[in-house]
C-alpha atoms as one frame of an Amber mdcrd trajectory, in Angstrom:
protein
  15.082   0.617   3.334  17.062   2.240   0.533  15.255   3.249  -2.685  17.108
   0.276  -4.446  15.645  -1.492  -2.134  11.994  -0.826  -2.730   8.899  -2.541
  -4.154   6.871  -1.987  -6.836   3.474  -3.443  -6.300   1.082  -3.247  -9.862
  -3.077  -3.407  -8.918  -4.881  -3.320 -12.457  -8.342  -1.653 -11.021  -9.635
   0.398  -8.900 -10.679  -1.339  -5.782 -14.056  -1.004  -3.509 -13.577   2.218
  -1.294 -12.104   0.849   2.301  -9.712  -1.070  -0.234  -8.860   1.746  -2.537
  -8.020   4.179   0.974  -5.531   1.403   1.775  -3.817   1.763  -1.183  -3.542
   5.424  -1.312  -2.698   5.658   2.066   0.214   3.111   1.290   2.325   0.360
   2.254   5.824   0.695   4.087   8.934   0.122   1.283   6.018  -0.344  -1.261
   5.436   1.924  -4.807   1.646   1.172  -5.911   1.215   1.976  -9.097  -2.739
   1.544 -10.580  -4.274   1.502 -13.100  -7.382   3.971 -12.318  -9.653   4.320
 -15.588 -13.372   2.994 -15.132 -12.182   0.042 -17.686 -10.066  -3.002 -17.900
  -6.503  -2.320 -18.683  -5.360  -2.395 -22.104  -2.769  -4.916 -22.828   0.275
  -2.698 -23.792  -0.348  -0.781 -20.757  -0.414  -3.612 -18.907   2.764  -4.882
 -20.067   4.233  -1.343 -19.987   2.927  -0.953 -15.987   3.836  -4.557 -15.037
   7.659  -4.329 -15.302   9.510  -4.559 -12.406   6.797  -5.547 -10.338   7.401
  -7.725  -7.614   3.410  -8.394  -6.636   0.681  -8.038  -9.451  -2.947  -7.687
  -7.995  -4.854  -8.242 -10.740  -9.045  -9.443 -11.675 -10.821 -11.893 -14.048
 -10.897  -9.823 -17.005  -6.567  -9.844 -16.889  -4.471 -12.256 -18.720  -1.666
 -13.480 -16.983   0.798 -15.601 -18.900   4.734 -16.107 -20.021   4.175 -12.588
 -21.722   2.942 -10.341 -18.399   5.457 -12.640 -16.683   8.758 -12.226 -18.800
   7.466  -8.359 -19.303   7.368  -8.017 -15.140  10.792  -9.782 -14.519  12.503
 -12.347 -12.524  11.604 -10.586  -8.801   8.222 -10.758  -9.225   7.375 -13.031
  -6.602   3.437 -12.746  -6.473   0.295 -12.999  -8.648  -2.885 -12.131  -6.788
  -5.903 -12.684  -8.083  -9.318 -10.764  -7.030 -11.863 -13.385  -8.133 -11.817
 -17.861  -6.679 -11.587 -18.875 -10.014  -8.616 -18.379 -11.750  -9.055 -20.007
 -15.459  -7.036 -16.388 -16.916  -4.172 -17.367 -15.102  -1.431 -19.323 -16.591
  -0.584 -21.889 -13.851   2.173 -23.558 -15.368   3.859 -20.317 -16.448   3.839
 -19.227 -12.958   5.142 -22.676 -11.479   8.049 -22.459 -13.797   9.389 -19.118
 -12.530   7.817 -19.711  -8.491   5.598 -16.702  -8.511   2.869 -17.750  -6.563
  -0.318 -17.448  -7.091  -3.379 -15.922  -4.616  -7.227 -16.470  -4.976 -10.330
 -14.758  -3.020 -12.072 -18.131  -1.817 -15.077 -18.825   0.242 -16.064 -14.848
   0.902 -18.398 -14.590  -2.441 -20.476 -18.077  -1.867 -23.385 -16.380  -0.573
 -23.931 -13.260  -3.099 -23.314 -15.665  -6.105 -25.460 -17.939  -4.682 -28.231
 -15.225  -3.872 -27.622 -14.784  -8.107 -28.375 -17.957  -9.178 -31.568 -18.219
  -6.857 -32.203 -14.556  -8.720 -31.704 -15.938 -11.968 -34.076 -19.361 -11.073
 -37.267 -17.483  -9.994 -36.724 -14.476 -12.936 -36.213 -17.577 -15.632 -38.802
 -19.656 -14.034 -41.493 -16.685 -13.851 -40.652 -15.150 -17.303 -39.808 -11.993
 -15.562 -37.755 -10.468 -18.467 -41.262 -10.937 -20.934 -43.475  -9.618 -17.849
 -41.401  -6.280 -17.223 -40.970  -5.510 -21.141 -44.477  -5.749 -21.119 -45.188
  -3.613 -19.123 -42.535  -0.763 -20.625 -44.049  -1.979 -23.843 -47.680  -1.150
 -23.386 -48.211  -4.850 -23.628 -50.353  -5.338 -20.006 -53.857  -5.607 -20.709
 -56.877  -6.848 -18.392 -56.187  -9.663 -16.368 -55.741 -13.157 -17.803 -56.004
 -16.933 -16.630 -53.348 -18.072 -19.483 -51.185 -15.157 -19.668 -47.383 -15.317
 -18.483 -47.886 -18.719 -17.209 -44.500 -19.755 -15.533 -43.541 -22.756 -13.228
 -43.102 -22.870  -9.748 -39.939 -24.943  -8.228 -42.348 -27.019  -5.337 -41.493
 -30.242  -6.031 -39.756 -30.028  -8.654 -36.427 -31.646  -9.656 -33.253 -29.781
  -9.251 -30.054 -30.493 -10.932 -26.659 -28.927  -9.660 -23.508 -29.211 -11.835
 -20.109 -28.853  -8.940 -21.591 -29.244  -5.215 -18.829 -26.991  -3.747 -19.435
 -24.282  -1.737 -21.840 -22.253  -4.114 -23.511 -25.465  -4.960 -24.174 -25.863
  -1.617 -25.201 -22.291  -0.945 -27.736 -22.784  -3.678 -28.896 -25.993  -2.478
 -29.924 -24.604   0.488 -31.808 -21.815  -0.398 -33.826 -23.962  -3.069 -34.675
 -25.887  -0.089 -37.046 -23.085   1.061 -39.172 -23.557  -1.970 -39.936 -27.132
  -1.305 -38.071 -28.397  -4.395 -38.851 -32.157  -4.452 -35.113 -33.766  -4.848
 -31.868 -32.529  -5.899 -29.628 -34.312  -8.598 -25.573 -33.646  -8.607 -22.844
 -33.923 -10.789 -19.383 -33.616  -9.997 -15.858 -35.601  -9.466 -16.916 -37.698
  -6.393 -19.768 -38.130  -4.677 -19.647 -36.052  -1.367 -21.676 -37.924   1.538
 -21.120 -35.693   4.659 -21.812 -32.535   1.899 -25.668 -34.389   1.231 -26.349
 -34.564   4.987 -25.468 -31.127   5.111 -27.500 -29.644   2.335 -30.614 -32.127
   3.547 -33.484 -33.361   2.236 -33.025 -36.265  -0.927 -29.924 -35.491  -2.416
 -28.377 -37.880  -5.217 -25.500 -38.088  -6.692 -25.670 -38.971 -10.593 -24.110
 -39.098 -13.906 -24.287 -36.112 -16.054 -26.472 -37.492 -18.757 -29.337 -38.415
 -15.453 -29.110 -34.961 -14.373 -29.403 -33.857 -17.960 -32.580 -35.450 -18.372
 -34.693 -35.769 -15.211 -34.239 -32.091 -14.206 -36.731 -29.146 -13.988 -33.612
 -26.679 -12.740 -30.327 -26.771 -14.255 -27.642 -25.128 -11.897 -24.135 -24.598
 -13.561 -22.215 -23.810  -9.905 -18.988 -25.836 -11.228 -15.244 -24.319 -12.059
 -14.558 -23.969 -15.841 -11.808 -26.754 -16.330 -10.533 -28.657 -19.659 -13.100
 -31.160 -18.498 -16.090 -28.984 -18.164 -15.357 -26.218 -20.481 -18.253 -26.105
 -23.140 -19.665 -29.329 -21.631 -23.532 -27.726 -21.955 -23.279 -28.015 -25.961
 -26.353 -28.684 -28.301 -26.509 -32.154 -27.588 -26.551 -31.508 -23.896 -29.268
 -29.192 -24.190 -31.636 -31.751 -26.282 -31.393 -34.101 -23.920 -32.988 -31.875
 -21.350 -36.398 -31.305 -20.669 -37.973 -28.434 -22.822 -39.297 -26.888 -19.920
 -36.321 -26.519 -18.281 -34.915 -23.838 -16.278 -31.062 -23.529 -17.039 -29.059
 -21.024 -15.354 -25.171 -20.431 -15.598 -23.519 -18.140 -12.749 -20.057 -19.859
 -12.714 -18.388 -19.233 -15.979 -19.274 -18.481 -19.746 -16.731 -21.101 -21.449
 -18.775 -23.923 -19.848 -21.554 -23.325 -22.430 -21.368 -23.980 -25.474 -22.953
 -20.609 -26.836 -23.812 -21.484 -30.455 -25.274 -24.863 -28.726 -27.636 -22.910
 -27.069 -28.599 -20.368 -29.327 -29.312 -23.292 -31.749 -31.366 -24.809 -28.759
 -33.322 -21.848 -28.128 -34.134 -21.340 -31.685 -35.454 -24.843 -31.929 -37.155
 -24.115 -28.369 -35.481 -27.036 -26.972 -35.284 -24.766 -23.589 -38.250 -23.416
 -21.144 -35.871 -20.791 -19.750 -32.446 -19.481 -19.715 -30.498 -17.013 -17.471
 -26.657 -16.343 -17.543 -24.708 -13.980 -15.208 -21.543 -15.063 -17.508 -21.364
 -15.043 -21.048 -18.228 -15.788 -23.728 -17.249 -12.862 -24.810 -18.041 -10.639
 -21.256 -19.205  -7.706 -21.908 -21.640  -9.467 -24.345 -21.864  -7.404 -27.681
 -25.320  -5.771 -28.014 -26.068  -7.690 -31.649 -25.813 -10.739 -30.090 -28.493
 -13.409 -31.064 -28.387 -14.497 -27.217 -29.987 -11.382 -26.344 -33.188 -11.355
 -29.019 -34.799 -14.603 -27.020 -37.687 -13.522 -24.514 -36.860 -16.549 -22.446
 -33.570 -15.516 -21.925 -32.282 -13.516 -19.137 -28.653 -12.265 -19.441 -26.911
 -10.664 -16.363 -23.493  -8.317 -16.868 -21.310 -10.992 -14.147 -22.678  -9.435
 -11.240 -22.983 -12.993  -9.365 -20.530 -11.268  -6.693 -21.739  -7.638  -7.196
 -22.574  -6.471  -3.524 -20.172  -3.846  -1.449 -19.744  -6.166   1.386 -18.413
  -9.345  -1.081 -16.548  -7.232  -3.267 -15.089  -5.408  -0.008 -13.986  -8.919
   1.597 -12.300 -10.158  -1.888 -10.591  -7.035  -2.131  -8.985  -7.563   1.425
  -8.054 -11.101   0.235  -6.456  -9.518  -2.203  -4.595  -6.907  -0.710  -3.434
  -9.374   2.168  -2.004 -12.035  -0.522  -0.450  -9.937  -2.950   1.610  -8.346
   0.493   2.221 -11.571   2.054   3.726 -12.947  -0.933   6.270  -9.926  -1.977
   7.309 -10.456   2.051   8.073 -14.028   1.139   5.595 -15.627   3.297   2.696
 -17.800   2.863  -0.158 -16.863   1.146  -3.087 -16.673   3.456  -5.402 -17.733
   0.681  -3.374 -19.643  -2.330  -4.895 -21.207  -5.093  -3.473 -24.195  -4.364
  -4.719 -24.973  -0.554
């Protein structure tokens, strides 16, 4: 292959470590060129690194539209995204010039879903209130009415998009003898209730919204669902209840809830995804004692982050070799 003839392959981060050896070790006819600092790229540099690229590996946190597009080039054949949703990503824009598009499906279900459970039981138990009191100086001698949480046996559990995290989540609810779950979603999914077990129900939103103890947000953000948990979703809800977001931030309605919360509307709260991400340190989210706010680590262990990476790696190549994608968004 002649040096005309050559690649030019743009990954925006710095990858997990048997990901990141790949790169530097290199791909035949390829040029990688990375960006390496501890931080999402900036936008000029994006636009600056992306042209001529013929396969973009990028994440979450990177816009891809007509302007990364036109600034890459007509040969870019590839946009490869390390995350299964893919809500940054200009669909359309990529349709229009046939750049196809890669997602990392299927290989984080189980750590988000290990999250969410997380985010339950800390909400549920008041865990943020119990540890700052005990930094704070706050523990005293025991007490029968102090920290009083709720426990999820038989309780009610309501799960917003039944897909695979859904699912995942289900399941490991199951082990704490919830009573019945509640979904909301597109369709109802019969051979997906026999699977998860147990009394499963498929309902309207504005059931769910009002007979559940747990509120699980496990759904894609979508024009349909994006800031569908306003303020008026959240008075219709229980004010005990345990609401917990790990799928994305633009599907709450943050000034809803902050309004909710003030007016104690809500038992508990924990988020893994916020709107903006990283969530400024002033905001009035964070000055609640029932609410629990995660940096988007739903995905955050070695072995998931490892597996997406792979995805990745193995879409972005197929793609700039004009083959299928193994894994693309589309399937």
């Amino acid at each position: 292959m002649t040096e005309l003839q050559r690649q030019r392959l743009v990954v925006t981060r710095t990858l997990p470590k048997a990901s990141q050896a790949r790169l530097d070790k290199g791909f035949e006819g390829i040029d990688v060129v990375q960006w390496k600092e501890d931080c999402a790229i900036p936008r000029p540099e994006f636009l600056k690194m992306a042209k001529g690229a013929d396969g973009i590996l990028c994440l979450l946190t990177d816009k891809i539209d007509a302007e990364v597009l036109d600034a890459a080039g007509p040969q870019l054949k590839v946009v490869s995204t390390m995350s299964v949703g893919y809500d940054h990503v200009n669909v359309p824009d990529l349709e229009a010039r046939k750049v196809a598009l890669g997602i990392t499906p299927g290989v984080l279900t189980e750590a988000t879903a290990d999250t969410t459970l997380l985010l339950v039981l800390a909400a549920a138990r008041r865990l943020r209130e119990g540890v700052d009191a005990v930094i704070e100086g706050k523990w005293g001698t025991w007490s029968p009415t102090w920290l009083l949480g709720s426990q999820l046996t038989d309780k009610t559990v309501g799960i917003v998009g039944l897909g695979r995290i859904g699912v995942a989540v289900a399941k490991r609810l199951r082990a704490f003898g919830i009573g019945k779950i509640l979904y909301q979603g597109t369709r109802r999914k019969e051979e997906t209730e026999k699977e998860v077990g147990g009394k499963v129900e498929f309902v309207e939103i504005e059931k769910l919204l009002k007979e559940s103890d747990v509120i699980c947000v496990c759904c894609a953000l979508t024009d349909k669902t994006k800031n569908m948990f306003d303020y008026n979703a959240f008075s219709k809800m229980k004010d005990t209840v345990v609401f917990v977001n790990t799928a994305r931030g633009g599907i709450v309605d943050q000034d809803g809830l902050i309004h909710a919360l003030k007016e104690g509307k809500l038992g508990s709260v924990g988020l893994d995804v916020t709107v903006p991400e990283p969530l400024p340190q002033d905001s009035e989210l964070l000055s609640f004692p029932n609410c629990i706010v995660l940096p988007h680590i739903g995905s955050g262990t070695l072995e998931t982050r490892t597996a997406m990476s792979e995805i990745a790696i193995e879409n972005v190549l197929s793609g700039m070799k004009g083959e299928r994608l193994p894994f693309p968004h589309n399937a």
